[in-house]
Structure formats: C-alpha cells, structure tokens
C-alpha positions in Angstrom: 0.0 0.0 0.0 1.1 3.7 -0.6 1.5 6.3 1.3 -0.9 9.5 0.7 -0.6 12.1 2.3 -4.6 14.1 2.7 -3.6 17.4 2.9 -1.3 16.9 -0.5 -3.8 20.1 -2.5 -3.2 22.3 0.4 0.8 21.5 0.5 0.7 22.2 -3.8 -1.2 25.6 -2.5 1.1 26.5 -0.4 4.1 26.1 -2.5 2.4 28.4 -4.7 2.1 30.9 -2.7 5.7 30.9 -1.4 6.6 30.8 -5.1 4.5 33.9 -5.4 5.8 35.7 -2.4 9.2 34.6 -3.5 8.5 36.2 -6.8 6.9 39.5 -5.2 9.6 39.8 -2.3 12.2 39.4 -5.9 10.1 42.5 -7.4 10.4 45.0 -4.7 13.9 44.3 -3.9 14.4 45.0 -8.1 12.5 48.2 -7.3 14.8 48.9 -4.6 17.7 48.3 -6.6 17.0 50.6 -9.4 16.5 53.5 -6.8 19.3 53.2 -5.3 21.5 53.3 -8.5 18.9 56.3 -9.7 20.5 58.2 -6.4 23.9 56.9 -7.1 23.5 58.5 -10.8 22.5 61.8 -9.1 25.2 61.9 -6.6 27.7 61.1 -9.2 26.6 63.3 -11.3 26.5 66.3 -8.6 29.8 64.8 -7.5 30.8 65.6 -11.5 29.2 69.4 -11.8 31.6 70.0 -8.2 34.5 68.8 -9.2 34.1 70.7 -12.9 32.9 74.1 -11.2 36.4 75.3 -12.2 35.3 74.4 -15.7 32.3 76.4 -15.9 32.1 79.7 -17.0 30.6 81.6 -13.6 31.5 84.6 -14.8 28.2 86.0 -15.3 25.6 85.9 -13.0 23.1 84.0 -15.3 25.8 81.1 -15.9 26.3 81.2 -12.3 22.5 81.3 -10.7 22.2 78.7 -13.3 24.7 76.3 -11.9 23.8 77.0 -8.3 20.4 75.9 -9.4 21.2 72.9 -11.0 23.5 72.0 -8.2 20.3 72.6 -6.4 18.4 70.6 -8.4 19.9 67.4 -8.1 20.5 67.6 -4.4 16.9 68.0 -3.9 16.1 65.1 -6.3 18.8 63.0 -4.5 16.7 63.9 -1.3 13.3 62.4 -3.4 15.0 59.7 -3.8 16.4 58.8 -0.9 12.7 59.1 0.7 11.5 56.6 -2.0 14.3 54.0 -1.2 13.1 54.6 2.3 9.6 53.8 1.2 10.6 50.9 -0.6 13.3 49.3 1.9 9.7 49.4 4.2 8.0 47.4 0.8 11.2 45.0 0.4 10.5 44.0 4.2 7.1 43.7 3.9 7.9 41.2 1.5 10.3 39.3 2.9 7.9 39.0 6.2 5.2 37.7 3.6 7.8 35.1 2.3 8.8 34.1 6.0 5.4 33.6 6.5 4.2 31.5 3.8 7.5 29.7 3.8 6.6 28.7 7.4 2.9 27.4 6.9 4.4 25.3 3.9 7.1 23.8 6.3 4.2 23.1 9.1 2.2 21.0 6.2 5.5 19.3 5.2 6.3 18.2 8.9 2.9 17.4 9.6 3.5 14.8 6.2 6.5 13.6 7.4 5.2 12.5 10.6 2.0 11.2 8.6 4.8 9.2 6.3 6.8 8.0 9.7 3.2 6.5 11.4 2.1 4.8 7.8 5.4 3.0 7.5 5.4 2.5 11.1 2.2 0.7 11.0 3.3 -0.8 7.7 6.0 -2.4 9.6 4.0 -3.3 12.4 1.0 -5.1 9.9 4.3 -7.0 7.7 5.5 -8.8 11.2 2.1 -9.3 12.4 1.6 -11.1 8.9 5.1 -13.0 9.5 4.5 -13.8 13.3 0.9 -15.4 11.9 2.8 -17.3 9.4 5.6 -19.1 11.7 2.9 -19.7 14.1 1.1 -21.8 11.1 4.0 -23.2 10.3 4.9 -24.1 13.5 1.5 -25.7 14.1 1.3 -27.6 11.2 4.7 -29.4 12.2 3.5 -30.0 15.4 0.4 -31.6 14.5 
C-alpha cells in the first residue's frame, strides 16, 4: 500500500504561494535596486558638476544662478530619492515577512507529512510482522500436528 498524504492540495497551494511571495519579495527588492543606483546617478553626477565648477564659466551671473540651481536641483532630487528608497526598503521587508510567512505554513504541512509518512510506515511495519508472526505460528502448528 502507498503512502498518501490528505492534505497533498493544500501542501501544492502552499508552494504556490511561497513561489509567489518569493516572486513578489524578488520584485520589490528589483525596485529597490534601481533606486538606489537612480541616487547613485544623481550623486555622481553632482559629484561631476563640483569637481568641474572650475570648468564652468561663472563669470556672469546668469551662468552662475544657473549652476547654483542645477546643483540645487539634483540635491533635492537625490533627497526624493532617498525618501523613495526609504519607502521601498519598508516594501522589500514587507515582502520578505510575507515570504517568511508562507515559507513557514508550507514547512508546518511538510512536517505534519512527514510524521503522517513515519506512522504509515510504522504501522506498515508493524501489519508486515504481524503477517510473519501469523505465518511461523502456522508453520509451526502444522509441524507440530
């Protein structure tokens, strides 16, 4: 006889869903990702305008309201960002909690199985030398008589 374990739909549901938080927990940390190497762009490239002030004609004070705005600019959108990756280091964890959570009610189904598996085979066992303990007993008989 096999083993079958009666909960076997719920287990495939639940490996959905940690494939699916796995998946989602994958997205936000890609969102992350691309925000922080947005700010990286903007701090490299205000890094960039600094270091080639000396380069810029600042003579007139158009040319120079301009780069003082500019520099501006960026260090107010490097300050957007840096709010967003905020934001989404709170959506990454999120994630990863949902994952941690799903992960666990898929392992509780999984040890609940294997201890479903460990009793059938048990009792398996226990019905083979029942069978074998009736047999010699026949056996036995039968020479006896």
């Amino acid at each position: 006889m096999k083993f079958k374990f009666s909960l076997a739909s719920v287990l495939n549901h639940r490996e959905v869903l940690e494939r699916n938080a796995e998946i989602a927990l994958g997205k936000e940390i890609q969102k992350l990702v691309k925000l922080q190497q947005e700010r990286d762009n903007l701090l490299d490239e205000y890094k960039n305008l600094v270091a080639a002030r000396g380069g810029i004609n600042t003579n007139s004070a158009e040319n120079f309201m301009g780069f003082i705005n500019y520099a501006q600019r960026l260090k107010d959108i490097t300050a957007e960002k840096n709010t967003e990756i905020k934001k989404q280091e709170t959506e990454v964890e999120k994630a990863r909690a949902e994952l941690i959570k799903k992960t666990q009610e898929k392992k509780a189904l999984e040890v609940l199985q294997d201890s479903q598996k460990a009793a059938f085979k048990l009792a398996e066992k226990r019905t083979e030398a029942k069978q074998t303990d009736e047999a010699a007993t026949q056996k036995f008989l039968r020479e006896r008589a």
